[in-house]
C-alpha positions as CSV (number, residue, x, y, z in Angstrom):
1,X,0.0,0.0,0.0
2,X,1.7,3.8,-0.7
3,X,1.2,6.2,1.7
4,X,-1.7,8.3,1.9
5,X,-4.0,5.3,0.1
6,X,-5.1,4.1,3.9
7,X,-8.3,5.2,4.1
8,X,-9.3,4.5,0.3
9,X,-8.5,1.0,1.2
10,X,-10.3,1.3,4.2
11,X,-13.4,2.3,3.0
12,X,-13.2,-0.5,-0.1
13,X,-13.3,-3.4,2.5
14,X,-15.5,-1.3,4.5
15,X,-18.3,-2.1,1.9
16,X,-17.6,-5.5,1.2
17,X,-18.9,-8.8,2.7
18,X,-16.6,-11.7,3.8
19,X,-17.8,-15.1,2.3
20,X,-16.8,-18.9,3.9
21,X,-13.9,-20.7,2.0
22,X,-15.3,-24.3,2.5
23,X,-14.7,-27.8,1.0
24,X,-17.4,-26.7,-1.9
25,X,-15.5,-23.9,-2.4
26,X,-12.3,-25.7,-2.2
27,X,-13.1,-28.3,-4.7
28,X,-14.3,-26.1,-7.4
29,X,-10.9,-24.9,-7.2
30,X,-9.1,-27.7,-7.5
31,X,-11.1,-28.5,-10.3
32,X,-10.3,-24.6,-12.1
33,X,-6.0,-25.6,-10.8
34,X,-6.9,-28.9,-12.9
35,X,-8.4,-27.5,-16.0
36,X,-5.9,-23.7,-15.9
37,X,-3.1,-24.1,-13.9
38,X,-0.4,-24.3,-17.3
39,X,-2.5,-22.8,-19.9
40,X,-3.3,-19.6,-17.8
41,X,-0.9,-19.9,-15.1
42,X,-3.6,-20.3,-12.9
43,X,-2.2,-19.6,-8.7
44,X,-4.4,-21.3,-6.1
45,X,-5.5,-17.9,-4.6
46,X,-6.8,-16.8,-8.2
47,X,-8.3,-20.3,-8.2
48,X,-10.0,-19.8,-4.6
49,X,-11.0,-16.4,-5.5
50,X,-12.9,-17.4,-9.1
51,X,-14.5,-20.8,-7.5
52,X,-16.4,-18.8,-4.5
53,X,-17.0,-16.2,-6.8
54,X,-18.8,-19.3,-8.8
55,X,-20.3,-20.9,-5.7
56,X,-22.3,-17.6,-4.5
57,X,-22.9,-16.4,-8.2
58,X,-21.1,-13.1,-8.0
59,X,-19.5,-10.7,-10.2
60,X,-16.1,-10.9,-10.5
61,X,-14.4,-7.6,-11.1
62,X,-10.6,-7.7,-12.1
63,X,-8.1,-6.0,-14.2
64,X,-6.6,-9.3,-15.3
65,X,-9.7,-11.5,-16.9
66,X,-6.6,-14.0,-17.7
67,X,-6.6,-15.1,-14.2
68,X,-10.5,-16.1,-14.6
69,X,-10.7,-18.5,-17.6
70,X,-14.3,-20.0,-18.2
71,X,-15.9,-17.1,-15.6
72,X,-18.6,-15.8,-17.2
73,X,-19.7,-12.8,-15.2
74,X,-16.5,-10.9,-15.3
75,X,-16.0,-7.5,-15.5
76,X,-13.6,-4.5,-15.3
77,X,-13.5,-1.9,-12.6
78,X,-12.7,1.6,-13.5
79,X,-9.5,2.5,-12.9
């Protein structure tokens, strides 16, 4: 974080909700590392982030859609 971004930051995760990493979660992950893991490079926190936002039927928003293959409701925040 660079100084003087604290309270942007701050009010972000002010507005969001946490959500439960559980073995659902955890095995729709394995299955996106199984599937992504060479041909996107796919990390397991990318994998763990896309496969709850799956589970709960979010929006994603990211700047990289590469780290999300096969996630339909994607979308770009403004920067």
């Amino acid at each position: 974080m660079r100084a003087g971004e604290e309270m942007g930051i701050a009010a972000l995760f002010a507005g969001l909700d946490a959500i439960t990493i559980d073995a659902t979660t955890g095995e729709l992950a394995g299955e996106r590392l199984k599937r992504y893991r060479r041909s996107h490079a796919l990390e397991l926190g990318d994998a763990l982030i896309g496969a709850s936002a799956v589970q709960y039927g979010e929006r994603l928003a990211t700047f990289n859609p590469r780290h999300y293959p096969g996630i339909a409701q994607l979308s770009s925040p403004d920067r």
